[in-house]
C-alpha positions in Angstrom: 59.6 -53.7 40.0 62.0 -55.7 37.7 58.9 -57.0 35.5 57.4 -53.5 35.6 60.8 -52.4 33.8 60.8 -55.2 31.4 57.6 -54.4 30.5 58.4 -50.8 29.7 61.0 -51.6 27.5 59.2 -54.1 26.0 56.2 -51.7 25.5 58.6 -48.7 24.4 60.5 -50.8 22.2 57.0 -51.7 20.5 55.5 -48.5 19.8 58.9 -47.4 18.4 59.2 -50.1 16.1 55.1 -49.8 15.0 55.6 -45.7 14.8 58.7 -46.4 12.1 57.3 -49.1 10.0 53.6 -48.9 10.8 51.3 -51.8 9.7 51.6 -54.5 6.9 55.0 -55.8 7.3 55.6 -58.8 6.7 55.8 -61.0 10.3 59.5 -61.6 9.7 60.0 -58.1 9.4 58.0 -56.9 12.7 60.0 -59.9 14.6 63.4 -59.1 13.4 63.2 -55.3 14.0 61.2 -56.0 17.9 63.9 -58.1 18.6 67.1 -55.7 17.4 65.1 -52.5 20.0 64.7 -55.1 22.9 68.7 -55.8 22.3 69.0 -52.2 22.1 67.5 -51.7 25.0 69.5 -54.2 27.3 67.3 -57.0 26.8 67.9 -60.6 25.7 65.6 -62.0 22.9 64.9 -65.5 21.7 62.4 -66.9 18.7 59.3 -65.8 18.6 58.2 -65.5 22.2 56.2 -62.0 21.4 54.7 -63.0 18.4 50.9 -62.8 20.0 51.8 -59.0 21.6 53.0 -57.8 18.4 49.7 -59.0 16.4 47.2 -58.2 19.0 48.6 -54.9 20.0 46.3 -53.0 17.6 
């Protein structure tokens, strides 16, 4: 249950961030803004661990 929430707010977080900015961001950009919705949403965040979800997502 606990990873099915994580992954929820990790998914939500995601598709908020992609319908704001959309595509062609710079990775910096993508990684800074994923990281301040996960904090937002009562996560903790460190380097790059969801680089590969963010780039293979679409």
């Amino acid at each position: 249950m606990l990873n099915e929430r994580i992954i929820e707010k990790f998914i939500g977080a995601y598709d908020k961030v992609y319908n704001t900015l959309g595509n062609g961001f710079l990775e910096k950009v993508d990684e800074n803004t994923m990281g301040i919705e996960l904090r937002k949403g009562g996560l903790k965040v460190k380097g790059k661990i969801f680089h590969s979800f963010i780039r293979t997502r679409f």
